[in-house]
N, C-alpha and C positions, 0 to 999 in steps of 0.2 A: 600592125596588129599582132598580139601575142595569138596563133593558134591551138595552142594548148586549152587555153582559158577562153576562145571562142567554142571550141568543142567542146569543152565542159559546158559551158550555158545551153548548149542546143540537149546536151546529158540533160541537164536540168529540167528544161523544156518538158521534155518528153518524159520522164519523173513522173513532174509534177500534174502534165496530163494522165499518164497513169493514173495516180494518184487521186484524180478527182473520177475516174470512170471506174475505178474499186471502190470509191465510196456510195456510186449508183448502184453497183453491183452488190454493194455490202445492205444497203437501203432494200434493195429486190431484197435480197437473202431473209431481212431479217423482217420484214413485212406478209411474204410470203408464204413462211413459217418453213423454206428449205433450211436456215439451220436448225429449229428446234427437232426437223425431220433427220438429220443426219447425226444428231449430238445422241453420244452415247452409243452406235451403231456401228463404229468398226467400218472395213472398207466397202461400199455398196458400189453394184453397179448403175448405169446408167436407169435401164427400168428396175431398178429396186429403190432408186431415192422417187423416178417418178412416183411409182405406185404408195409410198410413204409420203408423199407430198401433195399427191392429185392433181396435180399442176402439168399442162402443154407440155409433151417429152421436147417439143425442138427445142423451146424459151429453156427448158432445163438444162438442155445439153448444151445450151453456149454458155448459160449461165454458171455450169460446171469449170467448164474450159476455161473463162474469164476468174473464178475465183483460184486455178488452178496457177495458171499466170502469174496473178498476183501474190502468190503464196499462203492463201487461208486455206486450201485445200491441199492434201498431199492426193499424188496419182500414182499407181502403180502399170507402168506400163505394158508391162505383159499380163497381167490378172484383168488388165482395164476397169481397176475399182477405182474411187473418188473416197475420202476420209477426210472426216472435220476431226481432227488432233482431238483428245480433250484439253488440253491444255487451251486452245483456240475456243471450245464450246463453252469454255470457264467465263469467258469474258465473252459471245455472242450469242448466247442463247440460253443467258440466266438473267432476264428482266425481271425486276425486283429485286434484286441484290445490290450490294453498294461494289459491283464487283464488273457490270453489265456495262458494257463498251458501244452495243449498237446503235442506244438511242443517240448516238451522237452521226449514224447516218441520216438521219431524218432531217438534221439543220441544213444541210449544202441546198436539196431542192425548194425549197419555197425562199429561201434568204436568194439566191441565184436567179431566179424566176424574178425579181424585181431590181437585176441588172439596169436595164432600158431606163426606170425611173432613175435610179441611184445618179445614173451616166448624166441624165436633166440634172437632179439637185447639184451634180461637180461642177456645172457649166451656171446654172443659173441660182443657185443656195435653195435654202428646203429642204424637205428629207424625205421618209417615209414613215408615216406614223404606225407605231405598233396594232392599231385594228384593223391596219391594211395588209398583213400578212395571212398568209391561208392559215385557215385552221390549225393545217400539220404542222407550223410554228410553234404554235403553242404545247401541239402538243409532245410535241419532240424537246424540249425545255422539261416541258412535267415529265416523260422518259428518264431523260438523262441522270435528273436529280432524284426521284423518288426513291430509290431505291437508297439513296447516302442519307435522305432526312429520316429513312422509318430504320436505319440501322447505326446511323454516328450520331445523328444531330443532339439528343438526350445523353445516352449513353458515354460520349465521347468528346461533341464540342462544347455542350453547354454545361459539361460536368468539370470540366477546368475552371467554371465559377461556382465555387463549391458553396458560397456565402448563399448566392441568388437561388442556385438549388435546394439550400433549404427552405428558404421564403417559399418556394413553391410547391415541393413537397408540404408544406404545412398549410397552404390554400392562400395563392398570390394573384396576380393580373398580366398576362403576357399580351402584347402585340404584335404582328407579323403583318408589315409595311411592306405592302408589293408581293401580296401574297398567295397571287400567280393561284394553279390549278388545288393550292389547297395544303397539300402533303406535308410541309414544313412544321404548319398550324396542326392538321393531326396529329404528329407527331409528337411534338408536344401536347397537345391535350391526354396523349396516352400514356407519355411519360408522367406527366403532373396531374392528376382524376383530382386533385383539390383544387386547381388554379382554373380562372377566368380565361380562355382562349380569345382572342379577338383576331382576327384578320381583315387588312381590308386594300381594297383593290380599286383601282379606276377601270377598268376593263370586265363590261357585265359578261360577256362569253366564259372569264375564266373563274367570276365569282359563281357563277350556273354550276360551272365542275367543280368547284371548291364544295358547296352544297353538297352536291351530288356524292362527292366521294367521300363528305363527312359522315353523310348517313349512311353509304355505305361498309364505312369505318364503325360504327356504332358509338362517335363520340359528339359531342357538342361543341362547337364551334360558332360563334358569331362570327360570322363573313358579313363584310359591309361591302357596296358598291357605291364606292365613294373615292376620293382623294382625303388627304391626311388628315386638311382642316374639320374635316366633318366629323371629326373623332373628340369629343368632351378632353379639356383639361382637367376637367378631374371625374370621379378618382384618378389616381396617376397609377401606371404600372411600374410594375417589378422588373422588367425583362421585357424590350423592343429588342425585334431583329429587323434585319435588310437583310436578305440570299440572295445576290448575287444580281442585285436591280439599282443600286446607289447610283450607278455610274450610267443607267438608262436616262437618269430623271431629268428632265427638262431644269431645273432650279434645284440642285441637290443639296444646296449650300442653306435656302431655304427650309425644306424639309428636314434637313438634321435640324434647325432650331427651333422646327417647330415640335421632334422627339424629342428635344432637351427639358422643352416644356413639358411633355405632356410623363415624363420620369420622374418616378419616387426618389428624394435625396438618397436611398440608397438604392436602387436602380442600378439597372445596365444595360448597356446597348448593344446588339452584338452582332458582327456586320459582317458578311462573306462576300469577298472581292475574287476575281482571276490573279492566279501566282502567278506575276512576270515583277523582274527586275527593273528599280530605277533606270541601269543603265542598257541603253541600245544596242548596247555591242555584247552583252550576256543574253539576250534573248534571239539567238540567232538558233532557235531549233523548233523541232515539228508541232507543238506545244506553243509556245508562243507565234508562231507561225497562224495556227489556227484559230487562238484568240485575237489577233490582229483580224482575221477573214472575220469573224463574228461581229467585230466591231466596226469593220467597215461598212459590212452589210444589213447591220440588226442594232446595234448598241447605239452607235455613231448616230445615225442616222434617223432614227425614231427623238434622239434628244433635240435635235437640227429643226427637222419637221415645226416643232414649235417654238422655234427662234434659243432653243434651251442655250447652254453651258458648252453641250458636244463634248463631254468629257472621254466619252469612248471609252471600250472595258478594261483596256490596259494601263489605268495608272499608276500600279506603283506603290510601293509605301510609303514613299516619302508624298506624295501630293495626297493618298487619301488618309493619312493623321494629317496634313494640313489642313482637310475640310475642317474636322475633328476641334479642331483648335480654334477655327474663324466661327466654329457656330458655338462656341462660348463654355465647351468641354472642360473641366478642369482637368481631364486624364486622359489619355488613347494608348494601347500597348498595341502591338503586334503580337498574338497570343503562339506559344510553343505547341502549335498542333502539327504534325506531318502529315503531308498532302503532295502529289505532284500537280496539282491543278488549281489548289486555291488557297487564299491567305486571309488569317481568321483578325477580325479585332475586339476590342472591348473598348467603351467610352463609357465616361462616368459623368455625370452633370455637373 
């Protein structure tokens, strides 16, 4: 055996342990409001972040220690302060922003906590259905992206189809296919005040917060609790999207043909998938790494649950313009948007 490269794997090991006990610690942090306590604060001591946080001095003071470790916190060792960098607070303690990093602590505990099943469905098939995850599933998904749909989705992705934004600027029909806790559908309804919003969802939990947070948006939104077929083919709309669920769906190949149907000849589709590479040997980093974990544990496996497809969230551009094509598209592009996490499309009917 090469020793070199056994010690390196035990390096790894231990990493990647780290790794997953920073993302607990990042989860406390950013749940318990020590980073929004420390952001913008310069170096604090031990009881100055307690008493700006309110939180048990012990739980603080390891919790200090551990993010010190890991490097989110800088320590000054003779002043004995702790400091969230701003640079660090840009990205952990600005929720809402297309810029906010934390809500991606929230996915590791409830996707992990259904280990034990997961370990059943490898040995005996099955999966885990999506209304079998805790709450904080869901809500760590609306996290993550809300803050990218009320700041790029109008502005940014859906304005590289300049044709469809005018149809909708002048009063059109959007639908929003999987349309999770809502924001995407807001977003657009605030972008477009002339256009029909539609959203609709198989999942009553998160059409409840879709409501909820339309009203508290002050726009109007049709949320439906429903799957796709329960959506009239006509009128037909202007503008369907998919964020980043295509690759969840039990029969994906079906519901694209059944958005081709329900699209105005001049129409579009517009679909937001995980950026990773065709090839296997390009997606060898932290990023692809972690959309593999999401897929193992959440993607994969919710599509399984129902004997689906299992296509899991990493496939690729060449396999999802292939869907693209089997459900009877006559166009799919891979659109010119820059991202390091996802890859945009368009389909035409």
């Amino acid at each position: 055996m090469d020793r070199q490269k056994m010690m390196a794997m035990a390096e790894r090991v231990y990493r990647d342990i780290a790794g997953a006990m920073a993302t607990g610690l990042g989860y406390l942090g950013a749940q318990s409001g020590l980073f929004t306590a420390m952001s913008g604060r310069g170096p604090m001591t031990l009881d100055e972040v307690v008493a700006a946080s309110g939180l048990v001095a012990r739980y603080v003071e390891e919790w200090l220690k551990g993010m010190v470790a890991a490097g989110y916190l800088d320590y000054d060792a003779d002043a004995h302060t702790f400091t969230l960098p701003d640079e660090h607070a840009f990205l952990l303690s600005s929720e809402g922003t297309d810029h906010y990093m934390s809500g991606m602590f929230g996915m590791p505990p409830p996707l992990l906590a259904q280990a034990p099943r997961l370990l059943r469905a490898m040995r005996e098939g099955g999966g885990v259905p999506f209304g079998d995850f805790a709450p904080e599933c869901r809500q760590a998904i609306d996290v993550m992206n809300r803050g990218n749909y009320a700041a790029r989705l109008v502005d940014y992705w859906i304005a590289q189809l300049p044709a469809t934004c005018a149809t909708l600027t002048a009063g059109g029909r959007v639908l929003d296919v999987g349309c999770g806790h809502g924001h995407a559908a807001i977003a657009l309804a605030k972008g477009f005040p002339a256009s029909e919003i539609v959203g609709v969802d198989p999942d009553a939990a998160s059409i409840a917060e879709a409501r909820a947070a339309a009203a508290a948006a002050g726009v109007t939104v049709k949320f439906v609790h429903a799957t796709l077929d329960a959506i009239p083919l006509a009128p037909r709309f202007d503008l369907i999207t998919v964020c980043d669920s295509l690759h969840d769906l039990p029969d994906p190949l079906a519901v694209l043909t059944q958005i081709r149907a329900r699209l105005a000849d001049t129409g579009a589709l517009f679909v937001i998938e995980l950026k990773v590479s065709d090839r296997l040997e390009e997606n060898r980093h932290p990023i692809a790494t972690m959309f593999y974990g999401f897929s193992m544990f959440h993607c994969l496996t919710q599509s399984l649950a129902h004997d689906g497809a299992g296509l899991g969230a990493c496939l690729g551009p060449t396999k999802t313009l292939a869907l693209f094509e089997q459900a009877g598209f006559s166009r799919a592009d891979v659109l010119t948007i820059k991202s390091p996490t996802n890859l945009f499309y368009v389909a035409r009917p």
